[in-house]
C-alpha positions as CSV (number, residue, x, y, z in Angstrom):
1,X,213.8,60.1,-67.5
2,X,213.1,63.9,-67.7
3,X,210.3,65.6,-66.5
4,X,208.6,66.1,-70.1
5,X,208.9,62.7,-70.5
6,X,207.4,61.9,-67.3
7,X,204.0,63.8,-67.7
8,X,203.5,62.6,-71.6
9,X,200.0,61.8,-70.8
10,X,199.2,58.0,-72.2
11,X,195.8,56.5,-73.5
12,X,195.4,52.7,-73.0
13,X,193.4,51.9,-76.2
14,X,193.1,48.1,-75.5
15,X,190.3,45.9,-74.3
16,X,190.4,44.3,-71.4
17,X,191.0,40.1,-72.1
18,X,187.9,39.0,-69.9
19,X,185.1,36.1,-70.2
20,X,182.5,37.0,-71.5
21,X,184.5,39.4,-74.0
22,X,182.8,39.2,-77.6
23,X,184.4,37.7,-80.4
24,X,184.1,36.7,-84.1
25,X,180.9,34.7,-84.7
26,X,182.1,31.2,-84.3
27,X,185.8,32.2,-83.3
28,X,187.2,30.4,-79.5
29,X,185.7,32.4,-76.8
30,X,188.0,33.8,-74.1
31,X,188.2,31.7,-70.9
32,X,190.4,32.1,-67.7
33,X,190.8,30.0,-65.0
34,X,192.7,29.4,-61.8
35,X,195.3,26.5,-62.2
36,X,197.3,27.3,-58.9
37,X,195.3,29.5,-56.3
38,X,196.9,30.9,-52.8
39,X,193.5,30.4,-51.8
40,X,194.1,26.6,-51.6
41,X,197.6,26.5,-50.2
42,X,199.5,27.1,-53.0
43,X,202.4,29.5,-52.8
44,X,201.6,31.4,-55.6
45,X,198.4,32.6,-57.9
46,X,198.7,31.2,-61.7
47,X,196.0,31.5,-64.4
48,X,195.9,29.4,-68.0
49,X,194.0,31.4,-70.8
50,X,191.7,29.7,-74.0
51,X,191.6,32.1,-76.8
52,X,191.5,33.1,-80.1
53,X,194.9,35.1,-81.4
54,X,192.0,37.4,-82.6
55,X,190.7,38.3,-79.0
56,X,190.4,41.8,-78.4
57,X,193.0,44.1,-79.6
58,X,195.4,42.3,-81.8
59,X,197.6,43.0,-84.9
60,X,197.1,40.7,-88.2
61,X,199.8,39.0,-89.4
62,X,200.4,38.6,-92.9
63,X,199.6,35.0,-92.3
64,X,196.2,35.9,-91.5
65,X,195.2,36.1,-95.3
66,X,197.7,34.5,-97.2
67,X,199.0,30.9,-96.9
68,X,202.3,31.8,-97.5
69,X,203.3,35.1,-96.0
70,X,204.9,35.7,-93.1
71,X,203.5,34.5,-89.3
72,X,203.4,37.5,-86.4
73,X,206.6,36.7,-85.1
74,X,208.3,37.4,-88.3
75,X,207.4,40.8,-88.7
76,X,209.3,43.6,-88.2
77,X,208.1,45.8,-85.3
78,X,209.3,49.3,-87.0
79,X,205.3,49.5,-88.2
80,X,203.9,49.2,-84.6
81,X,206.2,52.0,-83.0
82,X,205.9,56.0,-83.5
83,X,203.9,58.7,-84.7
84,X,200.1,57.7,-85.9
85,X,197.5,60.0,-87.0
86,X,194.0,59.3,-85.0
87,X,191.0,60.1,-87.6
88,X,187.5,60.5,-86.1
89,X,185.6,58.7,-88.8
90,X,182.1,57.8,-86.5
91,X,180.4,60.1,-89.1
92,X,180.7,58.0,-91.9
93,X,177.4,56.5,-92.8
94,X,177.8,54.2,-95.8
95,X,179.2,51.0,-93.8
96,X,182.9,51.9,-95.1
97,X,185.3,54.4,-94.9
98,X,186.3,55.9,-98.5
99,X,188.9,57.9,-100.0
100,X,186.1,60.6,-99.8
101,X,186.6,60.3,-96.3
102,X,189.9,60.8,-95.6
103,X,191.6,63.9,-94.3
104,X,194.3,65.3,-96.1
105,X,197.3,63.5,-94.4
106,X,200.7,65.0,-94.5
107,X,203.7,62.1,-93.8
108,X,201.8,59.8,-91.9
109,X,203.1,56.7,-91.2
110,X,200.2,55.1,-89.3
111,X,196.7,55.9,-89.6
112,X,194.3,55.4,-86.5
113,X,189.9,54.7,-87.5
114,X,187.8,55.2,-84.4
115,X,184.7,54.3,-86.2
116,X,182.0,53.7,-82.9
117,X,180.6,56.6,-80.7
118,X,181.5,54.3,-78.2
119,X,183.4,50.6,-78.5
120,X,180.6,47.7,-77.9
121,X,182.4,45.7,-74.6
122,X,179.5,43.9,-74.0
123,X,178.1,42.6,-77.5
124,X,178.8,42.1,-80.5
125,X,178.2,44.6,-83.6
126,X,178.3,42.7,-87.0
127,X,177.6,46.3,-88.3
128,X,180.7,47.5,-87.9
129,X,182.4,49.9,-90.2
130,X,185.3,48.7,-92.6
131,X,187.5,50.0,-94.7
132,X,187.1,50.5,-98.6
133,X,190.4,48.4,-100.8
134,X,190.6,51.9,-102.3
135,X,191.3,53.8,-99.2
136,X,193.7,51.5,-98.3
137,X,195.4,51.4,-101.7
138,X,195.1,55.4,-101.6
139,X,196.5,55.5,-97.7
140,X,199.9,53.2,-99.1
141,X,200.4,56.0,-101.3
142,X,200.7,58.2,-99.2
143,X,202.9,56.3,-97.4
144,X,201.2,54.8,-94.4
145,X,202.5,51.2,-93.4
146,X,200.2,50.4,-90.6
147,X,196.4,51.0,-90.6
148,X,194.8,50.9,-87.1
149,X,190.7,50.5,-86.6
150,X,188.1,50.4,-83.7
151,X,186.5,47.6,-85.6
152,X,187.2,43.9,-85.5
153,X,188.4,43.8,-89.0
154,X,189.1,45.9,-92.1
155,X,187.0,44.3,-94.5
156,X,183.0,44.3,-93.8
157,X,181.9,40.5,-91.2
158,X,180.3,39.2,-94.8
159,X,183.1,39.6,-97.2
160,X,184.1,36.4,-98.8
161,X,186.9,38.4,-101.2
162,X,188.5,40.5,-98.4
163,X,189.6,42.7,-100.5
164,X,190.9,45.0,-97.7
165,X,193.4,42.8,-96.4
166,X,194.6,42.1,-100.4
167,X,195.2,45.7,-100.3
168,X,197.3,45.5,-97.1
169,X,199.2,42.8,-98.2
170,X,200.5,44.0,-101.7
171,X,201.4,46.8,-100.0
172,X,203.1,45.0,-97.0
173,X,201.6,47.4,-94.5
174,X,200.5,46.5,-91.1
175,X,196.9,45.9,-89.6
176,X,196.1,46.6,-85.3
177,X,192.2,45.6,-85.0
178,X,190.5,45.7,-81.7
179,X,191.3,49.3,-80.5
180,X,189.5,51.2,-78.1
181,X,189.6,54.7,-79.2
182,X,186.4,56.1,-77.5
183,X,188.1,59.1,-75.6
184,X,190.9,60.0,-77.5
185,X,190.6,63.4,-79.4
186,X,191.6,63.8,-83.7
187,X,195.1,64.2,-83.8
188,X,198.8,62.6,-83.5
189,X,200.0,61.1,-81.2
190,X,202.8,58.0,-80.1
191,X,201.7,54.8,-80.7
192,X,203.8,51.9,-79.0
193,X,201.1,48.5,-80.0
194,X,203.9,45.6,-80.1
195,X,201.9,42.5,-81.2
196,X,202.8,39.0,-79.1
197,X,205.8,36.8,-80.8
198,X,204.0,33.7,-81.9
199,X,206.1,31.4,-83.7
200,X,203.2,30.4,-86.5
201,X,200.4,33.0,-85.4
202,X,198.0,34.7,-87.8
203,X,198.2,37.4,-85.2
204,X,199.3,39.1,-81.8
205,X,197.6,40.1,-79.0
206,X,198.6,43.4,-78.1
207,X,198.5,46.3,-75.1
208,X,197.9,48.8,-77.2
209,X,198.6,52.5,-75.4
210,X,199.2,56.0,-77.2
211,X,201.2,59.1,-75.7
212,X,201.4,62.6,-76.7
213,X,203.9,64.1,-78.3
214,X,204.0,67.3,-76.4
215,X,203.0,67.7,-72.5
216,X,200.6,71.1,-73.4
């Protein structure tokens, strides 16, 4: 590895799987527990998780919102890998990001939304901010095949037409959901998000990190 590449500094925009961690109203909550412990003689520590494959930071898979489209281990992983665009869009004040709202972006293939001042750990915020159909349909064109948020989904906790993820899907672009973007400044950047490979999942946990692209 060279020394550039070595002091690339890297962001870890993932939340932490923990109990207690706050999930879809209604979704499986997060539990871990102890199924071999040192503690008690055993030779080794192992842990068995309960969760939903919405917990935390995750990508969708196009499984997610339509019956017949592919499950997360299907998908390519070229739309999870490379050079994103972070957008600081905590000033937007109508509940959903427009295409009034977007910056002018010049070949960006991923498109990052930190949307909170700072990401709720410890509750629950069912007024989180989505993402208008139109600025999606408008980010395609431009030719972005993944669309990241800070939020827990694209389209707004009440939305029985989720029209959002229609948008992604026609397009075949990518969602990440979950991110933790509190500290990381406007700009590009590496993203490396690889979502788990389950065979029939709706979606993939992920350890979401980003890197910079020069070491100034």
């Amino acid at each position: 590895m060279s020394s550039w590449e070595s002091k690339r500094r890297i962001w870890d925009i993932s939340q932490a799987l923990r109990p207690g961690l706050p999930v879809w109203p209604g979704d499986t909550d997060f539990v871990f527990e102890r199924t071999w412990n040192m503690e008690d003689g055993s030779p080794v520590n192992v842990g068995r998780m309960t969760m939903s494959t919405h917990s935390g930071t995750h990508g969708d898979a196009p499984l997610h919102y339509s019956a017949t489209a592919p499950d997360i281990a299907s998908v390519a992983l070229d739309p999870y890998i490379g050079e994103c665009l972070v957008v600081d869009a905590t000033g937007v004040g109508s509940g959903r990001i427009s295409v009034g709202d977007l910056p002018h972006i010049d070949s960006a293939d991923r498109v990052l939304f930190r949307t909170f001042e700072r990401f709720p750990h410890d509750e629950w915020d069912s007024r989180f901010t989505a993402i208008d159909a139109e600025a999606i349909e408008w980010l395609a064109l431009q030719g972005v095949k993944l669309v990241g948020t800070d939020a827990p989904s694209v389209d707004p906790q009440d939305s029985k037409t989720m029209d959002g993820h229609k948008a992604v899907l026609a397009h075949d672009m990518r969602i990440l959901e979950g991110l933790v973007l509190d500290d990381v400044p406007e700009g590009r950047y590496e993203l490396i998000a690889l979502p788990l490979k389950i065979a029939g999942g709706d979606a993939g946990l992920c350890r979401a990190i980003l890197r910079d692209l020069t070491n100034d």
